[in-house]
Structure formats: structure tokens, C-alpha cells
PDB file of N, CA, C, O and CB in Angstrom:
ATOM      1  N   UNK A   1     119.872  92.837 187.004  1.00  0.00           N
ATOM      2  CA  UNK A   1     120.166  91.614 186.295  1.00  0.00           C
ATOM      3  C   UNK A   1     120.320  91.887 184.802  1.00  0.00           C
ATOM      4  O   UNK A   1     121.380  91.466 184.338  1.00  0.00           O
ATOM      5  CB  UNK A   1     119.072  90.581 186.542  1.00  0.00           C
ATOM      6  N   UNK A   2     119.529  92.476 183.977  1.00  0.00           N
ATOM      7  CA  UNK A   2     119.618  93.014 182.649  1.00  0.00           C
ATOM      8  C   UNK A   2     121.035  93.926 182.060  1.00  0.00           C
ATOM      9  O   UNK A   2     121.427  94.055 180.900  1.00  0.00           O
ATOM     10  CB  UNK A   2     118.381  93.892 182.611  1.00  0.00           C
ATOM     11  N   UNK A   3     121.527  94.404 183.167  1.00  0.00           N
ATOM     12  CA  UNK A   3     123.164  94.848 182.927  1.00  0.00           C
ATOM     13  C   UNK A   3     123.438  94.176 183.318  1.00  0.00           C
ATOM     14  O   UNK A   3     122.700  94.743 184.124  1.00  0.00           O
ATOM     15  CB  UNK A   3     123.938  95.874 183.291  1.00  0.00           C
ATOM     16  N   UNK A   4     124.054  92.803 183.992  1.00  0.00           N
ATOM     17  CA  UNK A   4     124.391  91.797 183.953  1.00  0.00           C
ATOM     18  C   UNK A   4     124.613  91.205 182.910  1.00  0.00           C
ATOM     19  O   UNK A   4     125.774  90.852 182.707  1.00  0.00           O
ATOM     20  CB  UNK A   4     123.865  91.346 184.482  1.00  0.00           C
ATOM     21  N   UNK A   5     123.722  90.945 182.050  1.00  0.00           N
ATOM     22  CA  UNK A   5     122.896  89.752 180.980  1.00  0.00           C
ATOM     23  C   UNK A   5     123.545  90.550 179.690  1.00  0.00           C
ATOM     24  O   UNK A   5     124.083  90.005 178.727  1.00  0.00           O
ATOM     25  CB  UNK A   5     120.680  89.669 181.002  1.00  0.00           C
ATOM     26  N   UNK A   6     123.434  91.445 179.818  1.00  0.00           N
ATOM     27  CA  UNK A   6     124.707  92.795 178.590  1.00  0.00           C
ATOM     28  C   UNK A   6     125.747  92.811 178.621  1.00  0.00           C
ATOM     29  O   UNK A   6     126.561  93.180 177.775  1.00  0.00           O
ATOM     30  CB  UNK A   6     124.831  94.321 178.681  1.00  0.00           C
ATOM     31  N   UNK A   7     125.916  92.279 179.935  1.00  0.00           N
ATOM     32  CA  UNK A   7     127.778  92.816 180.033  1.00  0.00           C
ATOM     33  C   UNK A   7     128.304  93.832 180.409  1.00  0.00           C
ATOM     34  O   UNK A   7     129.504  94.105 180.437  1.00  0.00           O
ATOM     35  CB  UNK A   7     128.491  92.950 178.949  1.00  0.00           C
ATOM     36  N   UNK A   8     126.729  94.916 180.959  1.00  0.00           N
ATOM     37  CA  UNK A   8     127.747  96.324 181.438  1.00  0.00           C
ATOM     38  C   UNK A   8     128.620  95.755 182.644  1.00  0.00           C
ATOM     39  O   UNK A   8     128.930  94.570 182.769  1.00  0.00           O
ATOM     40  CB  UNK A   8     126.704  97.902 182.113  1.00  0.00           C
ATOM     41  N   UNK A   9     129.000  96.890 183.597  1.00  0.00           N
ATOM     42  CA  UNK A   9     129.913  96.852 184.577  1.00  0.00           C
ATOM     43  C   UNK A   9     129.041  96.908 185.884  1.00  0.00           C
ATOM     44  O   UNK A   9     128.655  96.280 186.870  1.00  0.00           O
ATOM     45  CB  UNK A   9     130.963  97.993 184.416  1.00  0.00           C
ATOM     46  N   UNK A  10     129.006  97.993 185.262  1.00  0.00           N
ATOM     47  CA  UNK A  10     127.606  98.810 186.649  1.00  0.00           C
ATOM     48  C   UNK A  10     126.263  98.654 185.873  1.00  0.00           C
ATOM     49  O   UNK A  10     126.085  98.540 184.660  1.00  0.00           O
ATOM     50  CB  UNK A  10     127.779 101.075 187.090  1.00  0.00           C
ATOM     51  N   UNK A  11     125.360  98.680 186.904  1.00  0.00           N
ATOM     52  CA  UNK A  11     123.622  99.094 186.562  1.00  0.00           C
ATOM     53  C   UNK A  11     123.687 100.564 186.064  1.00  0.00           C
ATOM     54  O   UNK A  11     122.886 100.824 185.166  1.00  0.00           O
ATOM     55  CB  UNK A  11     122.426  99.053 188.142  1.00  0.00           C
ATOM     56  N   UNK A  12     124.368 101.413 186.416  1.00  0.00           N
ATOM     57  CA  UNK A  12     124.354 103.273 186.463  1.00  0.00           C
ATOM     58  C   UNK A  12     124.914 102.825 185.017  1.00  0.00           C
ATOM     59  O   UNK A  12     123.845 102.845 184.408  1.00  0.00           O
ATOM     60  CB  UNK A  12     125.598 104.568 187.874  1.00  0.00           C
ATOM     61  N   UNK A  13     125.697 102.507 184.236  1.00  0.00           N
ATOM     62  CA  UNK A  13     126.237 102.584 183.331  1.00  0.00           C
ATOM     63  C   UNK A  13     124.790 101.958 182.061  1.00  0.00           C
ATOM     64  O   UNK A  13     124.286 102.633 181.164  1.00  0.00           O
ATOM     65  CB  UNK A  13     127.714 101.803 183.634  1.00  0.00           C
ATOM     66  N   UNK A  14     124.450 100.467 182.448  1.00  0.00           N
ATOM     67  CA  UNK A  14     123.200 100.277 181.712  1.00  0.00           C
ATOM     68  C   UNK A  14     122.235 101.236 181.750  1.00  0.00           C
ATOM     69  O   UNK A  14     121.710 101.711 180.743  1.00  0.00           O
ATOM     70  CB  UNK A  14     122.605  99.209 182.078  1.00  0.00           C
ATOM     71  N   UNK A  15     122.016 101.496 182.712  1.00  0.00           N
ATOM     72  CA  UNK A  15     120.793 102.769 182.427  1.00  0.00           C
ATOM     73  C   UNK A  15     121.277 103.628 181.895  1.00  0.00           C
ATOM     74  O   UNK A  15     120.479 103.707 180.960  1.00  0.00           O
ATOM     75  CB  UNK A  15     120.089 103.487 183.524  1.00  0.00           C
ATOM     76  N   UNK A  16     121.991 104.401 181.710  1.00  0.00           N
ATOM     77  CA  UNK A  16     122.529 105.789 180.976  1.00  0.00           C
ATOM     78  C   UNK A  16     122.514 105.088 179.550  1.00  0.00           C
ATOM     79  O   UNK A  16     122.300 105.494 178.408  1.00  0.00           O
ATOM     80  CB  UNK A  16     124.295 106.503 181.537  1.00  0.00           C
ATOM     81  N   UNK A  17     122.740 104.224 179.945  1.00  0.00           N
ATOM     82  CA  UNK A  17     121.978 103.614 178.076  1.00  0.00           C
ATOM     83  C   UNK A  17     121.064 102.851 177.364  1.00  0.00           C
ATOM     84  O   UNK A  17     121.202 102.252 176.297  1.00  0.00           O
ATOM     85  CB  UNK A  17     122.618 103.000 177.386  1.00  0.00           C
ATOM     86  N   UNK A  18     120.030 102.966 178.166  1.00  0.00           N
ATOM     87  CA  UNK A  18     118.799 102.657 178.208  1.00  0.00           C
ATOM     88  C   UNK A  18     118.108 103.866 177.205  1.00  0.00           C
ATOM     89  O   UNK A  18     118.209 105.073 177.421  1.00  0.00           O
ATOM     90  CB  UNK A  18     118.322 102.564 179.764  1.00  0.00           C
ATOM     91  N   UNK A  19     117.186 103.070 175.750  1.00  0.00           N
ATOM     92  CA  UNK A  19     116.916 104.493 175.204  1.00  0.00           C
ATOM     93  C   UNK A  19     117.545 104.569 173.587  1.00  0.00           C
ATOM     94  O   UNK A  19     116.947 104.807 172.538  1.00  0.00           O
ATOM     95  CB  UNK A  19     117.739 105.713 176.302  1.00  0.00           C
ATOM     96  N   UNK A  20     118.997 104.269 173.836  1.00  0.00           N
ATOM     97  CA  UNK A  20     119.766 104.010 172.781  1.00  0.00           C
ATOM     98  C   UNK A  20     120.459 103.149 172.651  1.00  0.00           C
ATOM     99  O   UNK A  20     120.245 102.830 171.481  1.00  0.00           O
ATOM    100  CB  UNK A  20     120.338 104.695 172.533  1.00  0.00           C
ATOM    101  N   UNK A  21     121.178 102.501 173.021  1.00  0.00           N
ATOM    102  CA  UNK A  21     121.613 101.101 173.166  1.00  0.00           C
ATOM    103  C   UNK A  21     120.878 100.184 173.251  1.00  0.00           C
ATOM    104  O   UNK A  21     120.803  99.262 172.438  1.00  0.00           O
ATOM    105  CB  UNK A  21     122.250 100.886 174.034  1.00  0.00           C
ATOM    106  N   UNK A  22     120.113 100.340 174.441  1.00  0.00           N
ATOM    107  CA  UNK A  22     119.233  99.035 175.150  1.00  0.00           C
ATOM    108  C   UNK A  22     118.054  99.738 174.915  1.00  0.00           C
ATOM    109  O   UNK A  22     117.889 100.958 174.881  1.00  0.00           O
ATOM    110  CB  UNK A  22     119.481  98.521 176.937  1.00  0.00           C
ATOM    111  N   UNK A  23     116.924  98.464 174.690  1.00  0.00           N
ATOM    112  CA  UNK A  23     115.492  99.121 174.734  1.00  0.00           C
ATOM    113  C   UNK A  23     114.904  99.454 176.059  1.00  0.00           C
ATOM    114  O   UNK A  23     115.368  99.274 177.186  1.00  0.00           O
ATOM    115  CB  UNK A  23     114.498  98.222 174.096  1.00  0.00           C
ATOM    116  N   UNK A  24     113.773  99.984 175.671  1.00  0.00           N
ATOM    117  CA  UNK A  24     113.218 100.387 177.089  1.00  0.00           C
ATOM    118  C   UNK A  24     112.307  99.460 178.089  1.00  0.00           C
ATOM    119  O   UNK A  24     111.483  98.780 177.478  1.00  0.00           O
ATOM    120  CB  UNK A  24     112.394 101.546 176.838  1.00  0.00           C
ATOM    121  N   UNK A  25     112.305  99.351 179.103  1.00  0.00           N
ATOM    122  CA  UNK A  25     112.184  98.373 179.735  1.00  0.00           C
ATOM    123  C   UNK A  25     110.432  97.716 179.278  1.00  0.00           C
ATOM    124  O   UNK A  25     109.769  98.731 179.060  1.00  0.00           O
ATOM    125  CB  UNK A  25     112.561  98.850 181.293  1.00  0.00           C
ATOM    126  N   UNK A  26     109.782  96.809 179.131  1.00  0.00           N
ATOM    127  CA  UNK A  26     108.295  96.565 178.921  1.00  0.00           C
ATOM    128  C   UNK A  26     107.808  96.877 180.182  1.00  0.00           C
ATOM    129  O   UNK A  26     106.778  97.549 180.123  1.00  0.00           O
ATOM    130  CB  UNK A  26     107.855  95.106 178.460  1.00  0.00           C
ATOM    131  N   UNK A  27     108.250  96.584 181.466  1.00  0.00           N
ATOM    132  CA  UNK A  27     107.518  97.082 182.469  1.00  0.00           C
ATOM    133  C   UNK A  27     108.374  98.067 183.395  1.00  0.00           C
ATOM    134  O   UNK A  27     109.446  97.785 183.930  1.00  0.00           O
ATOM    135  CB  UNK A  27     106.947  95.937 183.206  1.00  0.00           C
ATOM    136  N   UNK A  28     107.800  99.074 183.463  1.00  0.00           N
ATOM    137  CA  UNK A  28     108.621 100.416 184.351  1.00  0.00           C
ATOM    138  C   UNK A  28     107.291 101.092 185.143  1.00  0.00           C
ATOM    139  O   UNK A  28     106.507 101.976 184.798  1.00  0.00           O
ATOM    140  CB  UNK A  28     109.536 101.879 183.064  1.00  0.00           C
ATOM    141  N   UNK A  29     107.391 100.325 186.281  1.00  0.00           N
ATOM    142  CA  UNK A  29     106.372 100.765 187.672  1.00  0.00           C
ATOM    143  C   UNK A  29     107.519 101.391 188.753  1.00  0.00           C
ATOM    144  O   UNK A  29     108.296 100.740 189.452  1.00  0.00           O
ATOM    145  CB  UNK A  29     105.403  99.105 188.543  1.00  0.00           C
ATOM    146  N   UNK A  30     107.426 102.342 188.695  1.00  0.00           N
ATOM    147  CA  UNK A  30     108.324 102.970 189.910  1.00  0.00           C
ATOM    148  C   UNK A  30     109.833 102.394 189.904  1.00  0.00           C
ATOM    149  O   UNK A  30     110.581 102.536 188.936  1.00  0.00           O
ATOM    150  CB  UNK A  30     107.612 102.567 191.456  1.00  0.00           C
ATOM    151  N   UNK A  31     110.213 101.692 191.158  1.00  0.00           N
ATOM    152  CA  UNK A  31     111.655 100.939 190.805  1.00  0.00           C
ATOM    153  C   UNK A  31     111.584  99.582 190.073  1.00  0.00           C
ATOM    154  O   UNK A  31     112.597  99.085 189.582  1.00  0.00           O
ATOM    155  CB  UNK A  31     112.471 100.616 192.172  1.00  0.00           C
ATOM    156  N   UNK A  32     110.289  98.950 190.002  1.00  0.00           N
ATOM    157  CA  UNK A  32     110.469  97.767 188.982  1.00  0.00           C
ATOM    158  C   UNK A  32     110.345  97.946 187.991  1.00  0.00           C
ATOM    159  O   UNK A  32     109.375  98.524 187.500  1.00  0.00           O
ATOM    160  CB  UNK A  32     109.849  96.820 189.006  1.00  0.00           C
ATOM    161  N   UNK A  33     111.372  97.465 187.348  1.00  0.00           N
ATOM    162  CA  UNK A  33     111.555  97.596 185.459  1.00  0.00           C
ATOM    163  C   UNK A  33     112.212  96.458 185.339  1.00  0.00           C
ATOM    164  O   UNK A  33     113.281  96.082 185.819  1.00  0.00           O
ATOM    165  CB  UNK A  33     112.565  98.995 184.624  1.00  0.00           C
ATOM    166  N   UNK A  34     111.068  95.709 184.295  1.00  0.00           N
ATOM    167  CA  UNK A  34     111.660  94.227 183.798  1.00  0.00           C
ATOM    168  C   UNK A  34     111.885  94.485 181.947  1.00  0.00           C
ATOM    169  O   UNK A  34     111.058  94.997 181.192  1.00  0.00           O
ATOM    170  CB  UNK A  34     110.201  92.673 184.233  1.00  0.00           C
ATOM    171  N   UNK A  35     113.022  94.038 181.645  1.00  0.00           N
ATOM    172  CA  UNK A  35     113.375  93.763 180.434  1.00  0.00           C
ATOM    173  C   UNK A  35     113.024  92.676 179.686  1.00  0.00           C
ATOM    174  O   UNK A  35     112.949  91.691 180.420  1.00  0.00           O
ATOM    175  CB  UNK A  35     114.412  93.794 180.431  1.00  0.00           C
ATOM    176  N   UNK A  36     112.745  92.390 178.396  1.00  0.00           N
ATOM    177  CA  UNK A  36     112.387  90.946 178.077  1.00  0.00           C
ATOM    178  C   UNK A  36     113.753  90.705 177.514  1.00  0.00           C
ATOM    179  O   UNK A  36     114.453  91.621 177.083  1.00  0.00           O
ATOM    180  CB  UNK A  36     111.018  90.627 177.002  1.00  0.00           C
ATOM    181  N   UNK A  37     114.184  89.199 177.531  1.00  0.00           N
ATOM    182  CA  UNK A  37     115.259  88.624 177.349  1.00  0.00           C
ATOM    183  C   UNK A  37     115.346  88.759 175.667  1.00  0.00           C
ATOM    184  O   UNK A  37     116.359  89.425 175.453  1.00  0.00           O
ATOM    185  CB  UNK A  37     115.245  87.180 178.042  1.00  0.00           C
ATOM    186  N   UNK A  38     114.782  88.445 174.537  1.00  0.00           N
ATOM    187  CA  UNK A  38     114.842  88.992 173.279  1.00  0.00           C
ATOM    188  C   UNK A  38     114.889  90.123 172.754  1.00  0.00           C
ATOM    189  O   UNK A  38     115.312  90.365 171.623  1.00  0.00           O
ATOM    190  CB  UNK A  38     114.187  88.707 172.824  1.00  0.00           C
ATOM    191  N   UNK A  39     114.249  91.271 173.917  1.00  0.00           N
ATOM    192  CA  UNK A  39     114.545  92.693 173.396  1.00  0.00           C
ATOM    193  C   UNK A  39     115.929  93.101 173.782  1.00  0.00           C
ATOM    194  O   UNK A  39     116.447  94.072 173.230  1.00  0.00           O
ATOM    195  CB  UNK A  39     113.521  93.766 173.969  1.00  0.00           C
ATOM    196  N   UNK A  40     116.844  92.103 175.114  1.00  0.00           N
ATOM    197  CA  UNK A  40     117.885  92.416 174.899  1.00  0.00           C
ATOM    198  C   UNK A  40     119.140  91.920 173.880  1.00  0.00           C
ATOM    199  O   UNK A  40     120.167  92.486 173.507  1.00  0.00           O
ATOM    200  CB  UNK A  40     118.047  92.400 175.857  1.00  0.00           C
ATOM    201  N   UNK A  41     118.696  90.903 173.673  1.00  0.00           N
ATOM    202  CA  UNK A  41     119.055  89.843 172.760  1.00  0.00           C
ATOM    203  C   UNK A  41     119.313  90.796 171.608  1.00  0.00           C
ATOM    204  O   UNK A  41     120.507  91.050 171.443  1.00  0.00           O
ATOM    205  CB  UNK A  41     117.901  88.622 172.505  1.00  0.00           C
ATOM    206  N   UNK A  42     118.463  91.382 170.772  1.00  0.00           N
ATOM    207  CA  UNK A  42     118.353  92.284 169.695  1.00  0.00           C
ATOM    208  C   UNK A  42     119.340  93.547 169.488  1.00  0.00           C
ATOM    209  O   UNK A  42     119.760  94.040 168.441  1.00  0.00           O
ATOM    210  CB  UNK A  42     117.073  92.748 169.795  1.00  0.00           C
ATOM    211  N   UNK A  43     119.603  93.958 171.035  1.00  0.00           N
ATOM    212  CA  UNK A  43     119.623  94.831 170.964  1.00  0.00           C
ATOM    213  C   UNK A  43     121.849  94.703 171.450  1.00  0.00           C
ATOM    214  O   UNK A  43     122.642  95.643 171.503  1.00  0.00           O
ATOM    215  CB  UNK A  43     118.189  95.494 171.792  1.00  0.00           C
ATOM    216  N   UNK A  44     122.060  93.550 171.636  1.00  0.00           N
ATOM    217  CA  UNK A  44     123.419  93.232 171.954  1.00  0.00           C
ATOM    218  C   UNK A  44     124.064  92.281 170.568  1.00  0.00           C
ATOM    219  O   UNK A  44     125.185  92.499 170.107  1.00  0.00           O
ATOM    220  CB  UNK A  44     123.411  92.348 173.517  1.00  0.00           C
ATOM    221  N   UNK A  45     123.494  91.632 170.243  1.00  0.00           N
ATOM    222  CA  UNK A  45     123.524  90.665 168.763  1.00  0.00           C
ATOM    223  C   UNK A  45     122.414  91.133 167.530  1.00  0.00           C
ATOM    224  O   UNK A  45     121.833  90.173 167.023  1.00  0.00           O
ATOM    225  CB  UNK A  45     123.043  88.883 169.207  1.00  0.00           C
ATOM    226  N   UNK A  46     122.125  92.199 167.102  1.00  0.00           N
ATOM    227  CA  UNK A  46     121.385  92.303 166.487  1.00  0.00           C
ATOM    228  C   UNK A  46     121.144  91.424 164.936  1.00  0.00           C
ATOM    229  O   UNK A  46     120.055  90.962 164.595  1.00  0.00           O
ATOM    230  CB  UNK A  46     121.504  93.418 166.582  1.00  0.00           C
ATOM    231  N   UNK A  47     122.195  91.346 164.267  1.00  0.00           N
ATOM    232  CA  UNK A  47     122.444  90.615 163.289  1.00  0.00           C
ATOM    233  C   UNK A  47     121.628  89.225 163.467  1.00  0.00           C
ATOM    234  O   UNK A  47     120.740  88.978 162.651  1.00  0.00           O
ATOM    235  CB  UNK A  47     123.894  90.513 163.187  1.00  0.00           C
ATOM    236  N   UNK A  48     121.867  88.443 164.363  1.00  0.00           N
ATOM    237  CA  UNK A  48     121.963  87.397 164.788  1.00  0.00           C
ATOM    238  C   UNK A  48     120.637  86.816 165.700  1.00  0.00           C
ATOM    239  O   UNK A  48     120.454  85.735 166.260  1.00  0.00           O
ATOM    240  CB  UNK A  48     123.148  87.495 165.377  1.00  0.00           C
ATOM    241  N   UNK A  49     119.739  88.137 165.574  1.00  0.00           N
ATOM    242  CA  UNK A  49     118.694  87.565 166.519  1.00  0.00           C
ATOM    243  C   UNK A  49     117.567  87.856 165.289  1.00  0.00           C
ATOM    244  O   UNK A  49     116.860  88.852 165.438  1.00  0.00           O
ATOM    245  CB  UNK A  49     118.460  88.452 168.274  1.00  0.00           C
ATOM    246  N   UNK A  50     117.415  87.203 164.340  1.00  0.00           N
ATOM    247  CA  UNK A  50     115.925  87.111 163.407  1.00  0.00           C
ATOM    248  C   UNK A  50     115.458  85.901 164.142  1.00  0.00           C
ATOM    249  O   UNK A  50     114.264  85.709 164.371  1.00  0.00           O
ATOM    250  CB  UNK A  50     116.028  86.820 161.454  1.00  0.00           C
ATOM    251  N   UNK A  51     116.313  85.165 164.476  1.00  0.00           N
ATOM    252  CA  UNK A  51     115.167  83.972 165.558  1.00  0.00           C
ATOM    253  C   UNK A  51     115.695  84.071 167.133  1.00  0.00           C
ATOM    254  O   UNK A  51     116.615  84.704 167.650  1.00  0.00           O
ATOM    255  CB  UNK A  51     115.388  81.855 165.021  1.00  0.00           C
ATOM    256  N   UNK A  52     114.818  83.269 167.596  1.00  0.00           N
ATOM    257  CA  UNK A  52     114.587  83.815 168.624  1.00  0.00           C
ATOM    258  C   UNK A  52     116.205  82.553 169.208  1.00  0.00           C
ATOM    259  O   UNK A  52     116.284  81.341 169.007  1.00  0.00           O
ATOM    260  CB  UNK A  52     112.640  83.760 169.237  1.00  0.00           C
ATOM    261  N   UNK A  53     117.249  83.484 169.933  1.00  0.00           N
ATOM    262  CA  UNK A  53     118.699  83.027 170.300  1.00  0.00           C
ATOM    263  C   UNK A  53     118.403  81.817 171.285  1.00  0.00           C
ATOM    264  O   UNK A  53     119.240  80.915 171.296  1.00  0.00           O
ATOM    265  CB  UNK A  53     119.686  84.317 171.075  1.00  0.00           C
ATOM    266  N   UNK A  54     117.293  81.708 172.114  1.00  0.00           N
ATOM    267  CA  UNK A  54     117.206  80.854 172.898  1.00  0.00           C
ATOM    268  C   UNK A  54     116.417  79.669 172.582  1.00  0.00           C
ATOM    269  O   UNK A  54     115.960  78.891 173.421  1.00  0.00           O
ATOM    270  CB  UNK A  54     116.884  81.387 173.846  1.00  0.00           C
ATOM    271  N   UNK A  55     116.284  79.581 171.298  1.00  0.00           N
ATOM    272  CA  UNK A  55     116.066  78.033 170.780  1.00  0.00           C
ATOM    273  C   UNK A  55     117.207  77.767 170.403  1.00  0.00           C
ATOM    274  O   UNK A  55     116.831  77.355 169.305  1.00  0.00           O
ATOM    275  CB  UNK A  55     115.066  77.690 169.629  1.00  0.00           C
ATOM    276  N   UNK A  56     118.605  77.607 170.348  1.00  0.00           N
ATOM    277  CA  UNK A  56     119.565  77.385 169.940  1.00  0.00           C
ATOM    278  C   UNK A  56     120.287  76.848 171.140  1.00  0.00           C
ATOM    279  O   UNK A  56     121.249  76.098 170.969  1.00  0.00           O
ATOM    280  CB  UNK A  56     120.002  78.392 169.266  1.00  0.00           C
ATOM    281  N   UNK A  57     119.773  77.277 172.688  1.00  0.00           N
ATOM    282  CA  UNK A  57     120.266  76.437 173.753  1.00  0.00           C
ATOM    283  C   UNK A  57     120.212  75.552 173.783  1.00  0.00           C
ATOM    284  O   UNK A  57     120.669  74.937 174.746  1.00  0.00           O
ATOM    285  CB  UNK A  57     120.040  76.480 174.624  1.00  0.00           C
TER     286      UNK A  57
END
């Protein structure tokens, strides 16, 4: 869902940029890895996220 929410294409493509592009996940237990929605936020709009993007919905 988090390459989704970015806009990659593929998941294989978000992860290979996981690290430098995208932050690293807050929770990484084996295959579950959850992203928080502001660390991606930051990390796709950076300029634009000093507040938090989803009070603006």
C-alpha cells in the first residue's frame, strides 16, 4: 500500500528505494513493515509538509 500512496509502479521498485528516497519503515517484523503516512508525506512533498498535509483534507 505505501508504493501505492507514492506513486511507484511496483512494490520491488518502492523498496529498492527504501533508505533513500523513502524512509524506513517504523515497524519492520519479518514481512510486516508499516510506514507512517507523514513520514511518507515528507518524504514525496517535502517542501510542503512543515504541517502535518492531512489537516488540509
Amino acid at each position: 500500500m505505501a508504493a501505492g500512496y507514492v506513486g511507484e509502479k511496483t512494490v520491488e521498485a518502492f523498496l529498492q528505494r527504501v533508505g533513500t528516497d523513502y524512509p524506513e519503515p517504523r515497524v519492520n517484523e519479518g514481512r510486516r513493515r508499516l510506514w507512517l503516512i507523514d513520514d511518507l508525506d515528507k518524504a514525496i512533498a517535502p517542501a510542503e509538509t512543515e504541517d502535518d498535509l492531512a489537516e488540509d483534507l
